[in-house]
N, C-alpha and C positions, 0 to 999 in steps of 0.2 A: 823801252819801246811799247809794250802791252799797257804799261798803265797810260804811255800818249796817249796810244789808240781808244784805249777805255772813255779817257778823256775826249776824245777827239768824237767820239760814237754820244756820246749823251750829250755832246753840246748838239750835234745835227740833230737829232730824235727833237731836239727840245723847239727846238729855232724853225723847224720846220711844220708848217700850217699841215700839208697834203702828201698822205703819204706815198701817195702815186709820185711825189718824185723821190722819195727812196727806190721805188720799184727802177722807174726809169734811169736811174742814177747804175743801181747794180747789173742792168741789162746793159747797159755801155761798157761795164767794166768785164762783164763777161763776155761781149763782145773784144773787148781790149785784151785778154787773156786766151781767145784762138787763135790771136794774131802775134804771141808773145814770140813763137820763130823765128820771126826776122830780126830780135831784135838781138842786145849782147848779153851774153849769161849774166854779168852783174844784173843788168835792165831787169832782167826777166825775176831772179831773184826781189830784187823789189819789190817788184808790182805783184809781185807770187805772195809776199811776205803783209806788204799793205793791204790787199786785199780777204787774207785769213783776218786780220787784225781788224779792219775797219770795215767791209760788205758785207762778208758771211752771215756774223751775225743779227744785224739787223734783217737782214733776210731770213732766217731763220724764226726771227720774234712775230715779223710778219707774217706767216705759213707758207711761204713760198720754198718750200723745202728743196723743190727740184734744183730748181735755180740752185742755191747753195749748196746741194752738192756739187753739181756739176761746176762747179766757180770752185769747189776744194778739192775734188779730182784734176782741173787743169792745174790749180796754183803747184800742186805738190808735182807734177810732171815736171 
């Protein structure tokens, strides 16, 4: 799965013109990740799991630090 995601992380970096929509892209999913309660532990595990794998760090590469943490503090709850 890390190296999908690896994969999965440089094709978007590459393909995509503006990086304002990685920003708006990781603000949905940590939107999507307050909401992860309602949903069922496998669910949540997922999106917990895809999210380390594939948002963080491009958030990260960007400087938007806060954001990623707070996307790595909810994933791991």
């Amino acid at each position: 799965m890390p190296a999908e995601a690896e994969s999965l992380h440089r094709m978007l970096l590459a393909t995509i013109d503006d990086v304002r929509a990685v920003i708006i892209k990781s603000a949905f999913r940590f939107q999507r990740l307050r909401l992860l309660k309602m949903k069922s532990h496998n669910r949540q595990q997922c999106i917990a799991t895809k999210t380390l794998d594939i948002y963080t760090p491009p958030a990260n590469r960007l400087g938007v630090s806060n954001l990623k943490w707070e996307m790595e503090d909810l994933s791991f709850r």
